[in-house]
C-alpha positions in Angstrom: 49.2 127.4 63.1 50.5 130.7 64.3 53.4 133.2 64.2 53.2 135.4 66.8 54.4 139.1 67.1 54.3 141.1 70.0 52.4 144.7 69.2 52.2 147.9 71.2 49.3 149.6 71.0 48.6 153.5 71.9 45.3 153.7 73.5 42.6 155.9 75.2 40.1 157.1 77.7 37.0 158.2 75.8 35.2 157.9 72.8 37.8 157.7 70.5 38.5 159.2 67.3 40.3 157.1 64.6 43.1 159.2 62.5 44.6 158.4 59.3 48.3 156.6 59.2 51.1 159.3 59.1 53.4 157.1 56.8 52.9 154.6 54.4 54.2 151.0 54.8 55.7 148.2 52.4 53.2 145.1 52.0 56.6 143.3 53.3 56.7 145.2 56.6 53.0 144.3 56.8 53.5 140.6 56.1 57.0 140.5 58.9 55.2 142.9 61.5 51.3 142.9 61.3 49.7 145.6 62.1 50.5 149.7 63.4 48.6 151.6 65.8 48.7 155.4 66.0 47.8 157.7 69.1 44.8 159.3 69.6 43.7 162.1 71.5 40.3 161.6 73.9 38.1 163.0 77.2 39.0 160.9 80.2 36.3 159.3 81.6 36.3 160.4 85.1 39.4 163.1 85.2 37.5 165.3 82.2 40.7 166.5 81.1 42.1 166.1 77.1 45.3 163.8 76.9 47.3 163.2 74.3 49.0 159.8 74.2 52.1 160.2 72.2 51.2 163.3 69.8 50.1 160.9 66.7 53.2 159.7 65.5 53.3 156.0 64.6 54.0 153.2 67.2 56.1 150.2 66.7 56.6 146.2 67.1 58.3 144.7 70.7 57.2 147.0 73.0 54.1 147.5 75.4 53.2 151.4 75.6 52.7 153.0 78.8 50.5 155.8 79.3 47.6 157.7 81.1 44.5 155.9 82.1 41.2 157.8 84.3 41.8 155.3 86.9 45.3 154.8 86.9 48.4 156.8 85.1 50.4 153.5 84.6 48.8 150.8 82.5 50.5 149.0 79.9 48.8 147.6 77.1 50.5 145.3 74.5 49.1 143.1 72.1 50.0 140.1 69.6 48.8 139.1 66.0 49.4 136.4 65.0 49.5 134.3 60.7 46.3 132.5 60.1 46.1 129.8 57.8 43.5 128.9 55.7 42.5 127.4 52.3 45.6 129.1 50.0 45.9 131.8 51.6 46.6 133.5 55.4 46.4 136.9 56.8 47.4 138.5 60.2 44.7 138.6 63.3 44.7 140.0 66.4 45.1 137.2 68.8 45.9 138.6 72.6 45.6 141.7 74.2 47.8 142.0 77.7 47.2 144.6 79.9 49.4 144.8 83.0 50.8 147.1 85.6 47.1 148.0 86.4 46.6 149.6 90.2 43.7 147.9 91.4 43.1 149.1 94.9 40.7 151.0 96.2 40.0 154.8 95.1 41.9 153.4 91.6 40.9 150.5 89.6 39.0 148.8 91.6 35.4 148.6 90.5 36.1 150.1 87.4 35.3 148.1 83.6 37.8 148.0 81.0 36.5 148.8 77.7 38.7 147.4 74.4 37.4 148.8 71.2 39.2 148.7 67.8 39.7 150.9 65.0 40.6 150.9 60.9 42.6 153.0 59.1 41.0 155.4 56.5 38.3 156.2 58.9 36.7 152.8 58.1 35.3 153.3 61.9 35.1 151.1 64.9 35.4 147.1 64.0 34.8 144.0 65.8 37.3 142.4 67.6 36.2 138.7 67.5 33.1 137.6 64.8 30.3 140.2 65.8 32.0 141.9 69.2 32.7 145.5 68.9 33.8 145.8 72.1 35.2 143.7 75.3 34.7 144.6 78.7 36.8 143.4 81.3 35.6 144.2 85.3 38.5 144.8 87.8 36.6 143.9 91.1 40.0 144.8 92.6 41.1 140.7 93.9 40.4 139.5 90.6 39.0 140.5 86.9 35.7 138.9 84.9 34.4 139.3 81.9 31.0 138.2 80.5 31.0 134.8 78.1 32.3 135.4 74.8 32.7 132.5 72.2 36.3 132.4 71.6 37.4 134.6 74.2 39.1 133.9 77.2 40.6 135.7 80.1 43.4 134.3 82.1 45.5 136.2 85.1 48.4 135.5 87.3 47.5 138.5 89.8 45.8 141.5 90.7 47.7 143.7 88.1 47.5 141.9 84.6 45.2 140.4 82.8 45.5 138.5 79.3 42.6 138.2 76.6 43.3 135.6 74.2 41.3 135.0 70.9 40.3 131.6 69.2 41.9 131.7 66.0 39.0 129.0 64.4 36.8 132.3 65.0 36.3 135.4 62.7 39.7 137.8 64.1 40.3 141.3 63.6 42.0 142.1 60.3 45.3 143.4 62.0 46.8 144.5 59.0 43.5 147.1 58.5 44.2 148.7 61.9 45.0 152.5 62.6 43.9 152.2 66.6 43.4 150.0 69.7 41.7 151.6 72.7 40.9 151.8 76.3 38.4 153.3 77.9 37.6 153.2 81.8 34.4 153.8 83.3 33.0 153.3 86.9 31.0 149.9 86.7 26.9 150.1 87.0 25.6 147.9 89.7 22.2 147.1 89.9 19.9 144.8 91.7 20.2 140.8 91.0 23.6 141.4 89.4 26.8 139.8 90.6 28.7 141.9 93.4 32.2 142.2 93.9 32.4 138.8 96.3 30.5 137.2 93.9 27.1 137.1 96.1 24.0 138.7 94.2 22.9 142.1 95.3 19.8 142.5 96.5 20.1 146.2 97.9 21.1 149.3 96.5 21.1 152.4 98.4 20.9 156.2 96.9 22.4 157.8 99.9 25.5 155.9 101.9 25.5 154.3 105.4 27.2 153.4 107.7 29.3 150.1 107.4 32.7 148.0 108.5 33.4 146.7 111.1 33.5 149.6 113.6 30.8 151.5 111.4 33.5 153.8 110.3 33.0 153.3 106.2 30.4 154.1 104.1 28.9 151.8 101.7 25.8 151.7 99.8 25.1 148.3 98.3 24.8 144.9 100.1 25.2 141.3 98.4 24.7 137.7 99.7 26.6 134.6 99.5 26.2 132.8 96.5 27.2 129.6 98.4 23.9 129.0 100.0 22.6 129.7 103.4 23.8 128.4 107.0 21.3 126.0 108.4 19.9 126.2 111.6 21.1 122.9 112.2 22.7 121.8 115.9 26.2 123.4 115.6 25.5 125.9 113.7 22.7 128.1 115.4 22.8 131.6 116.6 24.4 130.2 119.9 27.1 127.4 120.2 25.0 125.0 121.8 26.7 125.1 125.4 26.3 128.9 125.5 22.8 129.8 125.0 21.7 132.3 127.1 24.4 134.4 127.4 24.0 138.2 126.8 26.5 139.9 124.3 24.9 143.6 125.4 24.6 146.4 122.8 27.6 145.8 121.0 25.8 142.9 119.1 22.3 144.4 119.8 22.6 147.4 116.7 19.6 146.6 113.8 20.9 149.2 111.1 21.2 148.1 107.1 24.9 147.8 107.3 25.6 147.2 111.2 25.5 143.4 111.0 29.6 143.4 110.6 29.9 145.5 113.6 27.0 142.6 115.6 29.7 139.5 114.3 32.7 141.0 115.1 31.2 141.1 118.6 29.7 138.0 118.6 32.6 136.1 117.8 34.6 138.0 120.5 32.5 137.1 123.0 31.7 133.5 122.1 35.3 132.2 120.8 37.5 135.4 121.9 36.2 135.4 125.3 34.6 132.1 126.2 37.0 130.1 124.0 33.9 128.4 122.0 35.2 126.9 118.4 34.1 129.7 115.9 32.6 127.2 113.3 29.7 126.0 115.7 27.9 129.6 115.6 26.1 131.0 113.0 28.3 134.6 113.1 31.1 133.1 113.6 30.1 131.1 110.2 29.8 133.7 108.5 32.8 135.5 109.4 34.8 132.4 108.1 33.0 132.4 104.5 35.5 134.2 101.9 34.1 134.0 98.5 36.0 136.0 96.3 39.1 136.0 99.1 36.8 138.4 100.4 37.2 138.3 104.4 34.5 141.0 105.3 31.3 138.6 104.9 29.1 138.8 108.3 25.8 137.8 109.5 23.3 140.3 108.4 21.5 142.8 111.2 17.6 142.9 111.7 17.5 145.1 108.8 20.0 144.1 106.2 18.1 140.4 106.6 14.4 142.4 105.9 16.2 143.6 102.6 17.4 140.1 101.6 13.3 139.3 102.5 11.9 141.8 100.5 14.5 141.0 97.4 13.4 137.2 98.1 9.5 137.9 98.3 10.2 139.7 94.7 11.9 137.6 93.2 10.4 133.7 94.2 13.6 133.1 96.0 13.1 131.2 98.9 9.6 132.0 99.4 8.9 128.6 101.0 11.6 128.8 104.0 10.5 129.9 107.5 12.0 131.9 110.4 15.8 133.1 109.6 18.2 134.9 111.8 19.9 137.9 111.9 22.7 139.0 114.0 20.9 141.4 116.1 20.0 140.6 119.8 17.9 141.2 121.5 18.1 139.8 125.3 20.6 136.9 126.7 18.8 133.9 124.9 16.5 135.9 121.9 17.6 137.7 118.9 15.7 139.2 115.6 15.1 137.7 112.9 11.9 137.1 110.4 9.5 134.4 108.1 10.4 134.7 104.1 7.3 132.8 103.8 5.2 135.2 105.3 3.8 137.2 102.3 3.7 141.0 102.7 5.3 141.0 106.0 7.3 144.0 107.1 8.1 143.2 110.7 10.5 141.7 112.4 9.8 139.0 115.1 12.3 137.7 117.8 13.3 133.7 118.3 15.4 131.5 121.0 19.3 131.8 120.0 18.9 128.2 119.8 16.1 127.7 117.4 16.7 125.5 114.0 16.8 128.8 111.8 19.1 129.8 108.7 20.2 132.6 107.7 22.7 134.1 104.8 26.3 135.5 105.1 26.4 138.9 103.2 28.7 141.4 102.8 28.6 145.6 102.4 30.1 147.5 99.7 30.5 150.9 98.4 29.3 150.7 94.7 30.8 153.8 92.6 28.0 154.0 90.6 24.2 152.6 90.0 21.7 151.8 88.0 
């Protein structure tokens, strides 16, 4: 069983520091209340500038503190402990951390990792916060957060803007009557190849400059990621054409072959083929893709000539559908042709073109500015 209390906690945005407890506390206050966290002073992560959180003085029960964060200046963090029985005796463990009010747009949060670290007093240094964890990272991929499988740890959340970690009192807790600190650091998430994106697709390009990207080519992104969902087939009614429009030509709106033009090629294609000829958007291979929203992502397209020779050379090294033949890409190239290319042609690195209406696959995938790399 547990009694829960609700604990603020002062928190940071760097390496932090622990400091010792500026007043001394009755084993009864202990036993009613848990646990008290003092501020600390640390190096923002990405603003390189020293903030104090509330000038060391101690923090009490029943409320949530508020305070400066490098990607947002208005994250609350509040956490609860909670009595844990055992064999004769009990002590007090930390059993959810709550961190809400959390601006996860664009040029804020988004694509930034939380990192929860926590600290005993008497400079007894950084702890772990569940049996052997020193340290939880949570990933705000700005629709949704993640964090990597923990035993005993898991993350729920009602919306883009709070998050809740909860711990499984049958594991090894955090002593929360030992405690001098909780903190927060946040820190720009490393992508790298083969890793989960932000839609939930696998990235399989990583750029060191930006290009182009969006759906009039006026963003800049430097990473692409495909659909974890599996590929279209090139099966009737869902080729490159609808099948009662095959040889119609689009023109060079659909016709650019740039790494990070194929948005710009399905947004034309599907305003030709459903905006302009009135042809159901399902029963084309672009128009597929344009529909696909992992993640409640809505900016998945059919890849261009290029993007689909740098899902080819990511397949080719890594036995991923090294077996399949011709697949499609959203670049045209005359009224009843487009580009596209073999996976299973070892050590190829041109493109070829096909009929529109050919039985070939290909993969929705999506663009994205990663803020940093590795």
């Amino acid at each position: 069983m547990s009694d829960n209390h609700d604990i603020p906690a002062a928190y940071c945005d760097d390496p932090p520091r622990p400091v010792a407890a500026q007043k001394n506390l009755t084993p009864k206050f202990f036993a009613m209340l848990a646990v008290l966290f003092l501020g600390l002073h640390f190096v923002s992560t990405t603003l390189s500038a020293n903030i104090s959180l509330n000038n060391g003085s101690g923090v009490e029960f029943g409320q949530g503190m508020t305070r400066t964060t490098a990607c947002d200046g208005n994250v609350k963090l509040r956490l609860t402990s909670g009595f844990l029985n055992s064999a004769g005796a009990g002590s007090y463990g930390l059993t959810n951390i709550n961190l809400s009010e959390i601006d996860s747009s664009a040029g804020a949060c988004a694509n930034k990792d939380f990192v929860i670290k926590a600290y005993y007093k008497n400079l007894d240094g950084q702890q772990s916060l569940i049996d052997t964890y020193t340290a939880i990272t949570v990933r705000d991929f700005g629709n949704r957060f993640a964090i990597n499988a923990i035993s005993g740890v898991t993350l729920s959340s009602t919306d883009t803007s709070t998050f809740n970690l909860n711990f499984d009192t049958s594991h090894s807790l955090l002593d929360s009557s030992r405690i001098s600190s909780i903190t927060l650091e946040s820190a720009d998430h490393l992508y790298s190849v083969g890793a989960t994106g932000p839609g939930g697709g696998i990235i399989f390009y990583l750029s060191t400059s930006d290009f182009d990207c969006g759906p009039t080519l006026s963003d800049r992104c430097n990473a692409l990621e495909y659909s974890p969902a599996g590929s279209i087939a090139g099966a009737a009614g869902s080729r490159w054409a609808p099948q009662s429009q095959p040889s119609i030509l689009i023109g060079s709106a659909a016709q650019r072959t740039a790494i990070g033009s194929g948005y710009a090629n399905s947004i034309a294609i599907v305003n030709q083929y459903t905006g302009v000829l009135g042809a159901t958007q399902s029963t084309y291979q672009a128009g597929i893709a344009r529909l696909y929203a992992g993640a409640s992502l809505n900016d998945w397209y059919m890849p261009s000539r290029d993007e689909i020779l740098e899902l080819y050379k990511f397949a080719i090294s890594n036995n991923f559908y090294s077996t399949m033949a011709y697949f499609n890409s959203s670049s045209e190239v005359a009224a009843s042709s487009n580009w596209g290319l073999y996976f299973a042609q070892l050590g190829q690195v041109a493109t070829q073109t096909g009929s529109k209406l050919d039985n070939n696959p290909t993969w929705p995938i999506r663009a994205f500015k990663a803020a940093s790399t590795n």
